[in-house]
SEFI-368286 format. One line per 8 residues: their letters; for each residue x negated, y negated, z negated of C-alpha. Coordinates in steps of 0.05 Angstrom, whole numbers, plus 5000, padded with zeros to 4 digits. Layout:
<rs>
A) X Y Z  ...
</rs>
This chain:
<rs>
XXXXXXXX) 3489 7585 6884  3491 7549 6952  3426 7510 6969  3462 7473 7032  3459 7409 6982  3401 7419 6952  3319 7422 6969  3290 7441 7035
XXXXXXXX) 3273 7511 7028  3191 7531 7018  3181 7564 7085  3206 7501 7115  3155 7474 7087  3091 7515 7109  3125 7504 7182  3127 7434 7182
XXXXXXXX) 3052 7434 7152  3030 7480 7207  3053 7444 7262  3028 7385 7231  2951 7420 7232  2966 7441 7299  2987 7359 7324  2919 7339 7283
XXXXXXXX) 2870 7398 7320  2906 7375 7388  2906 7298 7384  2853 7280 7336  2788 7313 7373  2781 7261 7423  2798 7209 7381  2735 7231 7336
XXXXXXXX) 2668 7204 7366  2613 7242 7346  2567 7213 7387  2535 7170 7339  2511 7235 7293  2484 7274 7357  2407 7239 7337  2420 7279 7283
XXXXXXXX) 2448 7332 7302  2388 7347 7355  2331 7327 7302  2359 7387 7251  2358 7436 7299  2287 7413 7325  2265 7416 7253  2294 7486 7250
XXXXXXXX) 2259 7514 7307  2198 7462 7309  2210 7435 7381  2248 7381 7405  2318 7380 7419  2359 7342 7469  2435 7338 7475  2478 7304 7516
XXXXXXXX) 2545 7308 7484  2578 7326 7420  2649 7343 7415  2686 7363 7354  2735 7428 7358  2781 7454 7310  2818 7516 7351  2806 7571 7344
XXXXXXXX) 2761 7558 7282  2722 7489 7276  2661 7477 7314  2618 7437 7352  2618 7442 7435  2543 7414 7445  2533 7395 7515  2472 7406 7560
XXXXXXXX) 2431 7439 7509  2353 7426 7519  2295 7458 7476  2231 7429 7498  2166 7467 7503  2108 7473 7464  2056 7425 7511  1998 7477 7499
XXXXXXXX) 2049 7531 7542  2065 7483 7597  2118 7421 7618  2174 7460 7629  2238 7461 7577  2237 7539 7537  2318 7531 7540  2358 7507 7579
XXXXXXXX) 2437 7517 7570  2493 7482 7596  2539 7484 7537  2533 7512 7464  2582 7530 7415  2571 7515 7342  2623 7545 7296  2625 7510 7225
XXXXXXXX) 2626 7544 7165  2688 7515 7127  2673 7536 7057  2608 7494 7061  2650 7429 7070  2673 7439 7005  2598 7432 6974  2598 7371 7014
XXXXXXXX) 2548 7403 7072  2553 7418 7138  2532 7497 7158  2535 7525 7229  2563 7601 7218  2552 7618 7299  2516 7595 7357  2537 7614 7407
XXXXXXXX) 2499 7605 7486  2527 7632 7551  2499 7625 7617  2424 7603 7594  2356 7604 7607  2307 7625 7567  2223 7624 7591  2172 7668 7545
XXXXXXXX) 2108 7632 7560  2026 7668 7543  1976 7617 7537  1907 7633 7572  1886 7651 7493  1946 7704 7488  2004 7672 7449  2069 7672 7466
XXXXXXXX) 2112 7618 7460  2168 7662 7415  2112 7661 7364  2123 7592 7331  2191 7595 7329  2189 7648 7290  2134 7629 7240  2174 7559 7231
XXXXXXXX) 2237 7606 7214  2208 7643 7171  2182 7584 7125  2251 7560 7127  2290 7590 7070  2358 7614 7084  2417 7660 7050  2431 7720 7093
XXXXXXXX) 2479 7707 7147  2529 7750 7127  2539 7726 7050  2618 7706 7029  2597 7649 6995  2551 7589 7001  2493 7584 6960  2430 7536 6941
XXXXXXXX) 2405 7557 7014  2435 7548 7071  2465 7610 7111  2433 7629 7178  2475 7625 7233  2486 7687 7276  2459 7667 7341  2484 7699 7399
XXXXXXXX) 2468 7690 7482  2509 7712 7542  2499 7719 7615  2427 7695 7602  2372 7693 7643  2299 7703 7608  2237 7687 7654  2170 7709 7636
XXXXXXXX) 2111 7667 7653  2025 7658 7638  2012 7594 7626  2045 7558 7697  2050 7603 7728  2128 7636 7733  2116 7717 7740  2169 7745 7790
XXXXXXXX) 2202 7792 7735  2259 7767 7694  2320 7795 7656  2388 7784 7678  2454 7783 7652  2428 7782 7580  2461 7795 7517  2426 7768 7455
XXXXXXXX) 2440 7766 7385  2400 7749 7325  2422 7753 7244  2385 7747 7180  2410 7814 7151  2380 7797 7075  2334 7741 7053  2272 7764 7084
XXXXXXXX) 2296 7808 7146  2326 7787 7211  2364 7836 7254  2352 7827 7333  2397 7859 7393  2377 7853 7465  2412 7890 7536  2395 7866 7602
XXXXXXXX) 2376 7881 7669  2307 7881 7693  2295 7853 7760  2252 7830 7800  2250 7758 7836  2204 7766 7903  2234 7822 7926  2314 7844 7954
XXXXXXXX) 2333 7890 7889  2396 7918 7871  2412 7903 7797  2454 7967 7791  2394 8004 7809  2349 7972 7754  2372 8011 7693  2398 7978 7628
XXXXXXXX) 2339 7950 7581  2374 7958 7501  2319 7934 7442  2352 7934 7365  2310 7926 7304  2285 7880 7258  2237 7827 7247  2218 7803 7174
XXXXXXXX) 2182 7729 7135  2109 7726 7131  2062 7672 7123  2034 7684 7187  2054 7711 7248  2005 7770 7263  2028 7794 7193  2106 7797 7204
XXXXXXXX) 2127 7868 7198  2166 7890 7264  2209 7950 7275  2244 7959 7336  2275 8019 7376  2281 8004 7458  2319 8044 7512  2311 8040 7584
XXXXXXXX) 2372 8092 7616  2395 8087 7684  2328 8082 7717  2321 8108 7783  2249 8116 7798  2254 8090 7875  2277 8021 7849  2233 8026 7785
XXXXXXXX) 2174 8027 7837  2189 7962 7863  2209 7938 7802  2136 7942 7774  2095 7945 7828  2131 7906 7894  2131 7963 7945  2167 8028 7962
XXXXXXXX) 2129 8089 7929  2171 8139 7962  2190 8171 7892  2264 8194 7873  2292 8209 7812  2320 8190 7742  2276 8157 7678  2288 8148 7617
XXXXXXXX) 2244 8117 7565  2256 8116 7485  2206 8085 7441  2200 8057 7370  2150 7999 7360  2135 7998 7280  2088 7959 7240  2061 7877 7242
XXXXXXXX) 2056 7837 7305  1990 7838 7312  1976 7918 7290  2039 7946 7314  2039 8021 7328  2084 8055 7380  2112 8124 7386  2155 8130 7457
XXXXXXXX) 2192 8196 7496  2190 8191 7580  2238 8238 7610  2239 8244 7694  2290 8285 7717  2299 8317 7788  2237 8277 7816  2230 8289 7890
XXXXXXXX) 2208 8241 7947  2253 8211 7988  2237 8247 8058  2255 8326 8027  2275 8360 7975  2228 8401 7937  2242 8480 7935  2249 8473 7858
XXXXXXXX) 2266 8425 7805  2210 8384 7769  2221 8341 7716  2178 8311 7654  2186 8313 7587  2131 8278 7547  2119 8241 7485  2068 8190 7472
XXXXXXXX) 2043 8153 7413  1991 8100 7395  1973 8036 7353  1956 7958 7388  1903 7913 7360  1937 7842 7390  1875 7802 7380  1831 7846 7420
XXXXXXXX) 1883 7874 7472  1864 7948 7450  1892 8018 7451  1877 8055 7396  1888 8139 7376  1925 8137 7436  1963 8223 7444  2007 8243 7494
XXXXXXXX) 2041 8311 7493  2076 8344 7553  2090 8417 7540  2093 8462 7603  2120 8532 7603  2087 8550 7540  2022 8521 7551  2008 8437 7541
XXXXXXXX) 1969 8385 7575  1949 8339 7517  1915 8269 7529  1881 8227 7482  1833 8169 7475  1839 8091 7472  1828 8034 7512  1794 7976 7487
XXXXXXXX) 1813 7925 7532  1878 7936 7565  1865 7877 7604  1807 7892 7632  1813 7979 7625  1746 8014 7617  1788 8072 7584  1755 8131 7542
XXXXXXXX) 1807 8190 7550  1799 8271 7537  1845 8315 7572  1864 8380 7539  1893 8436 7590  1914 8497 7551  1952 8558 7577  1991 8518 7638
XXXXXXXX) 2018 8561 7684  1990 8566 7762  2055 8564 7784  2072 8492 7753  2005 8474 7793  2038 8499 7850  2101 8467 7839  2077 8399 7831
XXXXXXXX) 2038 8408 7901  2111 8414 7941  2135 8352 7906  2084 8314 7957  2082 8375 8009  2155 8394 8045  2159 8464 8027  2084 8482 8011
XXXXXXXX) 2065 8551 8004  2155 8568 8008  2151 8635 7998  2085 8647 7960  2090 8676 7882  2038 8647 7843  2006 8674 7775  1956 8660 7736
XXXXXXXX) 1941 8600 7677  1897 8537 7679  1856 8527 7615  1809 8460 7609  1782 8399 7581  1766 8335 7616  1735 8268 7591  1734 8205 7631
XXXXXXXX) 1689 8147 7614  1675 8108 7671  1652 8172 7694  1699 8243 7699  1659 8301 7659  1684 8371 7639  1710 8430 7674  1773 8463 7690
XXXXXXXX) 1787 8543 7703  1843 8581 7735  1838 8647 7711  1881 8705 7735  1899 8677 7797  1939 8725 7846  1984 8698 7911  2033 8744 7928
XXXXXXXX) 2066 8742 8001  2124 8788 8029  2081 8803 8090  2029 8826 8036  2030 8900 8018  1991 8877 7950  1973 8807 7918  1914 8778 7931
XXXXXXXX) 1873 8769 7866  1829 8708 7860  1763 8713 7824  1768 8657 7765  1761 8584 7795  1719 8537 7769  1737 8463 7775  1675 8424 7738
XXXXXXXX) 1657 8348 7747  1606 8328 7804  1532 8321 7772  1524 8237 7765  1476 8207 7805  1421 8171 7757  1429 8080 7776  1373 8055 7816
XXXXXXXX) 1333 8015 7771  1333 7939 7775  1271 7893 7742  1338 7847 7729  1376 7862 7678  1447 7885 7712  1528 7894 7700  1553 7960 7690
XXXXXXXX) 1571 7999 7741  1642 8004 7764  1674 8070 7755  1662 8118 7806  1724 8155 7841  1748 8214 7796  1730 8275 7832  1722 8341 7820
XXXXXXXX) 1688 8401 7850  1710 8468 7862  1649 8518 7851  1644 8570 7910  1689 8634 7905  1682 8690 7943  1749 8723 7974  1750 8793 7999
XXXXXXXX) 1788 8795 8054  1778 8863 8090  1718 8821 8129  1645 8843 8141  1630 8796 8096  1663 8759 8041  1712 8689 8053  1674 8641 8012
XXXXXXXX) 1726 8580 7991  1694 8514 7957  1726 8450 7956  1733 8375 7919  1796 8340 7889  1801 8271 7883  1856 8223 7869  1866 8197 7936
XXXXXXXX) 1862 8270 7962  1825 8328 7971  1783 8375 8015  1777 8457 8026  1727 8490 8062  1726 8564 8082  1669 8602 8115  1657 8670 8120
XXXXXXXX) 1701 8732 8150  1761 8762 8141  1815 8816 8178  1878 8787 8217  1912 8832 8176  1905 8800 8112  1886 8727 8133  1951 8723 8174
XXXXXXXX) 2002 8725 8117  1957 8677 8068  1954 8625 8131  2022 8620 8144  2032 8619 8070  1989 8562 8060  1998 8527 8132  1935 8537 8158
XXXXXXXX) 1898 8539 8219  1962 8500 8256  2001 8569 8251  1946 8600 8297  1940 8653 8257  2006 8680 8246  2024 8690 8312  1976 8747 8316
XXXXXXXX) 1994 8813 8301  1958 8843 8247  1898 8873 8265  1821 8844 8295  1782 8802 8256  1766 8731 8244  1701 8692 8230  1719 8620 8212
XXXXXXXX) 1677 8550 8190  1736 8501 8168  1746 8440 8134  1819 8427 8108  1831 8354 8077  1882 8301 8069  1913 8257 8024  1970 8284 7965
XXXXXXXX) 2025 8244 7988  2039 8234 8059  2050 8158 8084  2118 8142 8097  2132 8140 8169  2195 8123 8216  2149 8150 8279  2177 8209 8313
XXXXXXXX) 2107 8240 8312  2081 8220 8244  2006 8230 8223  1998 8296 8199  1994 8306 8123  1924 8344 8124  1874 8357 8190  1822 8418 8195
XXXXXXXX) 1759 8412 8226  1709 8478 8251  1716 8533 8273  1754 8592 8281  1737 8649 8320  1775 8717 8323  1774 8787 8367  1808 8850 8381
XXXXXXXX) 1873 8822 8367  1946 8813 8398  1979 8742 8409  2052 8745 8404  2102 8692 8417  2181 8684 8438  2175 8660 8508  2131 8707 8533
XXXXXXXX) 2144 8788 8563  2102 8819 8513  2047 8807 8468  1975 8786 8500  1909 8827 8483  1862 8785 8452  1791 8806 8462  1758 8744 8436
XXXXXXXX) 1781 8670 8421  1747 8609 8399  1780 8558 8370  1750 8488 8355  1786 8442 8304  1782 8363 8302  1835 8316 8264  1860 8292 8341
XXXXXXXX) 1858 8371 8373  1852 8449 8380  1814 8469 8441  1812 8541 8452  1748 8556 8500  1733 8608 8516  1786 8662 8513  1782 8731 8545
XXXXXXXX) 1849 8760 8550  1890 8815 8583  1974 8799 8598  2007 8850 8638  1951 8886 8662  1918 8827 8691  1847 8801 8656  1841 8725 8647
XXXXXXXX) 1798 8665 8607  1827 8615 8581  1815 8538 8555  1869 8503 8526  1873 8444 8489  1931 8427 8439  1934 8360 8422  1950 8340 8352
XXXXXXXX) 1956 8260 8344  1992 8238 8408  2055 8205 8437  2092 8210 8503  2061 8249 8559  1993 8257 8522  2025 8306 8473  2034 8350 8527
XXXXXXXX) 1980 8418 8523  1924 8422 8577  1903 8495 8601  1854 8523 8651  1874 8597 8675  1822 8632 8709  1838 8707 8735  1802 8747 8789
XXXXXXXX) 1865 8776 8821  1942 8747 8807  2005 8760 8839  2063 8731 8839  2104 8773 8794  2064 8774 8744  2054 8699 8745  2135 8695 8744
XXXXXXXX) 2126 8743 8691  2100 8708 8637  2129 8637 8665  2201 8670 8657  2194 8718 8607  2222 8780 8653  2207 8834 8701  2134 8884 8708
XXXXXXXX) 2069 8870 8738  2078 8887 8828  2151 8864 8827  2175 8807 8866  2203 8749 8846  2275 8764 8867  2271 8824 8826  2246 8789 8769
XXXXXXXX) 2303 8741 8769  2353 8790 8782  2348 8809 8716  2330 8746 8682  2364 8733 8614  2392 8664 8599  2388 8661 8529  2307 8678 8531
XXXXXXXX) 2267 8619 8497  2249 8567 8533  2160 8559 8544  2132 8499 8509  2114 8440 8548  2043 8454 8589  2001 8423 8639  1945 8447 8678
XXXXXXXX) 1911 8486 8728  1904 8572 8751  1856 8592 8785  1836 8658 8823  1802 8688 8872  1867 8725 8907  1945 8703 8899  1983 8750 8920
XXXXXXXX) 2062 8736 8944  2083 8803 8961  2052 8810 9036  2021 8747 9031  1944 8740 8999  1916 8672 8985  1844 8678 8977  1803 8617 8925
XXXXXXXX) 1873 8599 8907  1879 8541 8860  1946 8511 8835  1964 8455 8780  2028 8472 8739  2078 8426 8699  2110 8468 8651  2170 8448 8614
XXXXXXXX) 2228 8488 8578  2252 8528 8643  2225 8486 8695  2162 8491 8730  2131 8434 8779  2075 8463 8828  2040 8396 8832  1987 8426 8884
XXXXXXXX) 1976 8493 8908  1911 8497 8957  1871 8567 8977  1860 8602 9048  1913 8640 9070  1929 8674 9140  1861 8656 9160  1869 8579 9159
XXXXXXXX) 1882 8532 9102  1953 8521 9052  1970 8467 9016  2033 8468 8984  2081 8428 8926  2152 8452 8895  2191 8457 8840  2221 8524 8799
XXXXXXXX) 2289 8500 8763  2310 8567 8720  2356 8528 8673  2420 8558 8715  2411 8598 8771  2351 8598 8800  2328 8532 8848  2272 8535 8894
XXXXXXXX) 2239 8469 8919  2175 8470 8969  2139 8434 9020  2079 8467 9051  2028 8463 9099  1978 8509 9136  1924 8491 9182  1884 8538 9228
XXXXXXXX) 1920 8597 9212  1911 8665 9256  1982 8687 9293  1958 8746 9284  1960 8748 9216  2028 8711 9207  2060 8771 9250  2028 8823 9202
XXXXXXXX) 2074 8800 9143  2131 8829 9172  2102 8883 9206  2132 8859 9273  2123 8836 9347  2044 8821 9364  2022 8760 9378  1956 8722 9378
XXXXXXXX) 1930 8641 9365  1923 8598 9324  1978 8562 9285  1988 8496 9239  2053 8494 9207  2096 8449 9160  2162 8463 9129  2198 8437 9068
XXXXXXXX) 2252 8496 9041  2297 8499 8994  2331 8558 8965  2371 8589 8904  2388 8656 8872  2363 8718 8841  2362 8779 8907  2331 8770 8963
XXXXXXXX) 2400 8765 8991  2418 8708 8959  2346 8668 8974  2356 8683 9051  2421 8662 9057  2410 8597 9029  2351 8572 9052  2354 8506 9077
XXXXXXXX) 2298 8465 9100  2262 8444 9167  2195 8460 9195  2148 8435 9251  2082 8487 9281  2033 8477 9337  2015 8539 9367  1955 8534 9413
XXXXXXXX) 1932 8595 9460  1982 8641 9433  2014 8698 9453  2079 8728 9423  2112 8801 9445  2187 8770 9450  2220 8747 9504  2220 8702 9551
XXXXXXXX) 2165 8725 9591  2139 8656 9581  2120 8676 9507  2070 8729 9534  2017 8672 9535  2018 8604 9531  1967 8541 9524  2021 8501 9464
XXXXXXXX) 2080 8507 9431  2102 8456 9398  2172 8461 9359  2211 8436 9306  2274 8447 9276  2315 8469 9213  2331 8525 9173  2407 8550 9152
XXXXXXXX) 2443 8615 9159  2385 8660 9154  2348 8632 9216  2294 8583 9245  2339 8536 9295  2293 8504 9348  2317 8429 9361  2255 8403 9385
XXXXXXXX) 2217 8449 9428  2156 8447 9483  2124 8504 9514  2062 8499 9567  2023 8549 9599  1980 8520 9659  2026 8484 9709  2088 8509 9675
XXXXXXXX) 2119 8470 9623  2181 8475 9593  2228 8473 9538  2244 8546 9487  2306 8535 9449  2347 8577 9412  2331 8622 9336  2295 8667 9301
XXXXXXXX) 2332 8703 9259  2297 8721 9176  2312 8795 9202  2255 8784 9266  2317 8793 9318  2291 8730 9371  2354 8695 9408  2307 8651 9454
XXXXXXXX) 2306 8621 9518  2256 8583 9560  2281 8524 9615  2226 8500 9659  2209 8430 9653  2230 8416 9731  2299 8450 9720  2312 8397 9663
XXXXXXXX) 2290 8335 9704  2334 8358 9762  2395 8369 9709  2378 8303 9683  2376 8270 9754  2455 8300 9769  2473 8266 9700  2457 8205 9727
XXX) 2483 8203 9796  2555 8226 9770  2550 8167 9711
</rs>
């Protein structure tokens, strides 16, 4: 039957209502002012939470659920925790609960806050703000948020907070930590049990810090009614995940620590407020320092549990668990002021392997001890009371070494407390004593080390650092591998070969954890002091020929040096002592090692020898650098002085010889070379360049030297007088045919009452000759050149060939004034 004349049909209907509840939720908000209930609005939320509220708008919504949009949301603070407001939130959504309209009341279902701020004040007396509000809550009866339908009591609203911002302060004073980007929530879950749910972001506020390098801070649980606060049962389960330990450093404590790696903290709090008890699980993964990696990962896996007494700030039964490699370190005690810590702890080693010991040392020390294999357990107990008492032992203790042909076994090690020293007495009565620095002693061990008498090893260990002493004797041959091993002596040690014998007196300390440093020559992590003193032994090292005989060295040790004085050696057949001094602390030039050579007889080969890493004792130098090798290592950086009683340059002897040396990579700087040579005096400068081929650089000068002498060296023409001489050469190669042919320089002599077997007959004796010139193509060109003998004077020009063949001639001085004259007339 056709309904085209008849009733509008139902769905029509439920449209026409609907849009009508949609005009009404559109047009009749603003029309509605509320503003004359938002007195008392404020004063029943003040008398829910027991603090004053201030708002500074109310707005009634109805999409997408009816509410209340409450405007600039104040909570004012308690006075007794300080002036400023404990919330603060620019708007706050109140949802109402529509089935309580039809009892005729008005019930808020949610609360919701975004963007607010939230300060958790402790008075000087140790109450938190938080606490009141609760205690008023929880003498407020209310149904459980959650129930269907309304009751005698009013439902709890579920309160939830986003993007806020929580502050911590003590008393006025605003502490720099605070957690951001908040997300709060808050339920009564039955009658008598709320239901919390925090995440946020710990940061801090006086410092540059990352927030994604905080970690994420979750805390669920619940809180139930009591009568009073201390009473109100608590459980909650926390989570900090994400947590890398650099940022976690300045998080807590404001500076860099250095530390890398991952945390991650569990822990249940159970109990009342005032009595809770704790039970928590710290993992550290893949903890390193930032400047190196250690050789092996360390991580830590520990649980810890405890109870709180609130009123007197105290730890109580207080056990922490770490298990290690089948043994356990095991810590327990309490502290009865946290506050003000005076703790009482006991520390129970049991069955921990050496090699964790070991492990935990390269954490702070960039490849400590890299290829030593460590075995052995650590068994102890420690108490600390002000005071650090008890012992630890490492028994079974072996170090094995490749360069070792069997491990060297340890007698046990005893680690006890230092004896304590008795308090002066005072007629006053006094404080207690602070706590002293925990320390503890290593008892004296004796080492057998192949030595005439045993290497005794003692020590202390103390929290800021420690401190090893060794004394006694010991072969090279099984000291060397446990020094390089453990990085001692400055790697003195292992550059010897394995055999002679060492007496030492050292003193090894430093701090655990080396400073961090951006300097290109950082302090050093640990600095030995003493002694060392070894025979019979060979030093061997890259840049030199061959090993050098050792037959006795003294080393002395200071944090800022090494000075090795005396030394009696032997290098390619030639005896020599030896001081040196290494620096240690330094920058710039003053890094730059000091020696004093001092030989009876050297040459110059052998000298080029060891410089250049190449050739046998009685060659020359050409020789020597006709077969140097390029790719030979370069010699360390050296500075200092050689001394002898005869130099030797092939032909040439220069007697009380004494020359200062610049050493660096393949260049060597003769800042001053001074002796007697040719029966007169030489002083002479140059430079060696060896970095390509071969560059020679000199300027010398001899005084009162015997003609006779000079004509010797090549076995040549006689000749007699004396001669001073200058000349600055230059030359490059590696045979003597390449240094003669080019040489390049100049020289100037004065040769008084000489004679020399060449011609011109002039040359057969003369009063002077004076002459300078330059040196190219193998020769001695005279530019400059005056000749007297008596009456005659005259001018020798011409060369002298490196091969002794003389192209000379003389021109008396009267021919050259009468060529001079005709010059003149025909200009």
């Amino acid at each position: 039957m056709s309904q085209t004349h008849g009733k509008p049909p139902k769905k029509f209907w439920i449209f026409l209502a609907a849009v009508a509840m949609l005009a009404l939720a559109i047009v009749l908000p603003p029309l509605i002012n509320l503003d004359r209930y938002q007195g008392q609005i404020a004063a029943a939320i003040s008398r829910a939470i027991g603090r004053p509220v201030h708002l500074s708008s109310v707005t009634l919504r109805l999409l997408p659920r009816p509410g209340l949009e409450l405007g600039d949301f104040i909570v004012e603070e308690d006075p007794s925790f300080g002036a400023e407001p404990a919330l603060r939130a620019p708007s706050v959504d109140a949802s109402i609960r529509l089935s309580s309209l039809w009892r005729g009341r008005l019930e808020i279902g949610r609360i919701s806050l975004d963007q607010a701020s939230v300060n958790i004040v402790r008075d000087a007396s140790g109450r938190w703000n938080l606490g009141t509000v609760l205690l008023q809550a929880s003498h407020i009866p209310n149904a459980p948020t959650a129930q269907r339908h309304a009751g005698q009591s009013p439902r709890f609203p579920y309160i939830e907070a986003t993007n806020t911002r929580v502050n911590f302060k003590i008393g006025e004073e605003k502490k720099p930590f605070s957690l951001l980007n908040a997300d709060f929530a808050m339920w009564l879950e039955n009658p008598d049990e709320w239901r919390i749910r925090l995440e946020a972001q710990p940061v801090r506020t006086d410092i540059d810090l990352d927030l994604a390098d905080t970690g994420t801070l979750r805390v669920e649980g619940s809180l139930q009614r009591a009568t009073e606060l201390g009473n109100m049962p608590v459980h909650l389960h926390a989570e900090w995940t994400s947590a890398p330990l650099g940022q976690i450093s300045r998080l807590l404590f404001g500076t860099e620590s250095g530390w890398r790696g991952d945390l991650e903290m569990t822990g249940d709090i159970t109990g009342s407020i005032a009595a809770p008890q704790f039970k928590t699980r710290i993992r550290m993964t893949d903890i390193h320092r930032q400047e190196f990696s250690p050789l092996e990962p360390f991580q830590v896996d520990a649980t810890c549990q405890g109870a709180y007494q609130q009123p007197q700030h105290a730890l109580h039964d207080l056990t922490c668990f770490w298990p290690i490699h089948g043994g356990h370190l095991l810590l327990t005690g309490s502290v009865p002021d946290v506050e003000h810590p005076a703790p009482a702890l006991h520390l129970h080693v049991q069955d921990v392997p050496a090699a964790f010991a070991l492990s935990a040392l390269r954490l702070v020390r960039n490849s400590f001890a890299a290829s030593v294999q460590v075995s052995g357990t650590v068994q102890g107990d420690l108490d600390y009371a002000h005071q650090l008492s008890g012992s630890i032992s490492v028994e079974h203790l072996s170090f094995r070494l490749p360069q070792m042909d069997a491990p060297l076994i340890f007698p046990t090690l005893h680690l006890v407390s230092p004896p304590v020293q008795p308090a002066p007495r005072r007629k006053k009565k006094a404080m207690a004593p602070p706590p002293s620095p925990a320390s503890l002693q290593l008892e004296t061990a004796a080492l057998s080390l192949g030595g005439s008498a045993p290497l005794n090893l003692s020590g202390s260990f103390r929290s800021s650092g420690f401190t090893l002493t060794l004394q006694g004797t010991a072969s090279v041959a099984r000291l060397r591998p446990l020094a390089a091993g453990l990085h001692l002596a400055s790697g003195i040690l292992p550059a010897l070969a394995p055999q002679g014998s060492a007496e030492m007196n050292l003193t090894v300390q430093g701090p655990w954890v080396q400073p961090i440093s951006i300097s290109e020559n950082p302090v050093p992590t640990a600095s030995t002091q003493g002694v060392l003193y070894f025979k019979n032994t060979l030093y061997r090292a890259a840049f030199l020929s061959g090993p050098v005989e050792v037959l006795s060295a003294q080393a002395v040790f200071s944090p800022s040096q090494i000075v090795f004085s005396p030394v009696s050696a032997v290098f390619q057949k030639v005896p020599f002592t030896l001081a040196l001094t290494l620096p240690l602390r330094c920058s710039g030039q003053s890094c730059t090692p000091q020696f004093l050579l001092t030989a009876q007889q050297l040459d110059a080969a052998s000298l080029q020898s060891a410089l250049l890493g190449a050739g046998e004792h009685n060659e020359f130098l050409q020789q020597i650098l006709a077969r140097l090798e390029h790719d030979r290592p370069q010699w360390p950086s050296l500075e200092g002085t050689v001394e002898t009683n005869t130099f030797t340059l092939g032909p040439l002897a220069v007697h009380e010889a004494s020359s200062h040396l610049r050493i660096a990579g393949r260049r060597v700087q003769f800042l001053s070379l001074d002796g007697h040579a040719l029966n007169g005096v030489l002083h002479a400068t140059g430079t060696l360049d060896a970095s390509d081929v071969p560059l020679y650089s000199f300027d010398a000068q001899l005084t009162h030297a015997s003609a006779t002498a000079i004509a010797n060296l090549w076995h040549g023409e006689r000749a007699s007088g004396t001669v001073g001489l200058q000349m600055h050469l230059s030359l490059s190669g590696y045979s003597a045919e390449d240094l003669q042919h080019s040489a390049q320089g100049s020289f100037q002599w004065d040769w008084r009452q000489g004679s020399l077997g060449a011609t011109p007959a002039v040359l057969e004796h003369f009063d002077q000759w004076s002459a300078s010139g330059t040196i190219h193509n193998a020769q001695l060109v005279l530019e400059k050149s005056q000749i007297s003998r008596g009456n005659v004077a005259g001018v020798v020009s011409g060369s002298i060939g490196f091969d002794r063949k003389f192209d000379l001639k003389f021109t008396q001085k009267t021919e050259v004034a009468e060529h001079h004259g005709i010059l003149h007339k025909r200009s």
